[in-house]
N, C-alpha and C positions, 0 to 999 in steps of 0.2 A: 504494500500500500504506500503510494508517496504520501511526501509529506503536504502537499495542497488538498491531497485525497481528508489525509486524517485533519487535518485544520478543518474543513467542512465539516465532516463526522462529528469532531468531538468540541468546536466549537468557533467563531471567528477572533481576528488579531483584531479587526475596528469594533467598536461598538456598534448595534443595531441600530438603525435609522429609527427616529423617537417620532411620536404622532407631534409631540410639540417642537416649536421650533427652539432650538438651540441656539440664543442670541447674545449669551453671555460668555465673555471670554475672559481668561485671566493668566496674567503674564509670570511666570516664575522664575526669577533669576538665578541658578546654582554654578559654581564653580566646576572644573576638569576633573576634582576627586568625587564630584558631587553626582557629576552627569555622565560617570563612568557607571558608576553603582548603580545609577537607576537603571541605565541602558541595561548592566546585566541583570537585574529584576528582573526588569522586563522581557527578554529573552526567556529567562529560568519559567515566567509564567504563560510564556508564548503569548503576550500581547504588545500592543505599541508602548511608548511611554505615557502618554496622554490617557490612555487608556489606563493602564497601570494606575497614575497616580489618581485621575477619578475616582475609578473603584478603589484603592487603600483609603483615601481619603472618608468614603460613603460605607465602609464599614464599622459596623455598630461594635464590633469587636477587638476595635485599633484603639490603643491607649495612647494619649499625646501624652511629649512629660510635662507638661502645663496642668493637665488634671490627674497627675501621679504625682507631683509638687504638692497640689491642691492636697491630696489625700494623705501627705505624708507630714504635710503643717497640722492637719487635722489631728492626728495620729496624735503628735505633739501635745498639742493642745488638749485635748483628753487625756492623759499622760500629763502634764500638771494638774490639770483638774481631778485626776483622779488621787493622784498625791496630795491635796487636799484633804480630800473626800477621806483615806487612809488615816491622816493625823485627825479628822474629827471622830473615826474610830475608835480608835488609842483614849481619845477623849475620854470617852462614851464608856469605853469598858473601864477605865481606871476610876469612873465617875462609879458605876454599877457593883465594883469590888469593893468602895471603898463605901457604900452607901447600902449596898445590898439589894438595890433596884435599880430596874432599867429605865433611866429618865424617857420622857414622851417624845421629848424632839429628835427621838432617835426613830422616829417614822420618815422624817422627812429625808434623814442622811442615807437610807435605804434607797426612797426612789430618788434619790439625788445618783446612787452608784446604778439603781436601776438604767436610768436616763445613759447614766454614761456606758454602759456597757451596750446598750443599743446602737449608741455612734460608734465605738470599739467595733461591733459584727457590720454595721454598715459602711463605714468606711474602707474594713478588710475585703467584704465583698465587692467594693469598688476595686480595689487594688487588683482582685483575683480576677475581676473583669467577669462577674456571675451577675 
């Protein structure tokens, strides 16, 4: 089977012609190491470059590092917060040893860790890209 044969087969190098018109253009400047490696993408996934980088772009399962920064400030940030949330712990029990009850406002310091461990699983799943 050549290979014009199998490209038809199993799929084309341009994209299919769209019912709408296609009037937006946009220019991407890359450098010699830049437009080396796309070319071979491109190649490796038997399409154009233009083509290529559309579809990577329009994939729901491409992580930019712009939103893995995002996720990893986050990360942070609940990680002091939860440091916190720890030393009002520590509080809380040295308050309950030393008194023999558990004070009330220790409902709140619950769902205060609740809260955080919900951004802890959602930000991981961001990360995991689920």
């Amino acid at each position: 089977m050549s290979e014009h044969v199998a490209r038809n087969v199993f799929g084309r190098r341009r994209r299919a012609n769209s019912e709408q018109k296609r009037d937006r253009r946009y220019t991407v400047a890359v450098n010699t190491d830049e437009d080396a490696n796309l070319q071979a993408r491109a190649v490796v996934a038997g399409v154009t470059v233009p083509r290529f980088l559309v579809e990577s772009a329009m994939n729901a399962h491409i992580e930019t590092s712009t939103e893995r920064k995002q996720a990893i400030a986050e990360l942070f940030s609940v990680s002091r917060t939860l440091g916190t949330v720890a030393n009002n712990v520590n509080q809380l029990a040295r308050f309950a040893n030393t008194e023999g009850a558990f004070p009330a406002e220790a409902e709140a310091v619950v769902a205060e860790y609740r809260q955080l461990v919900g951004r802890i699983d959602e930000t991981i799943r961001r990360l995991a890209g689920a």
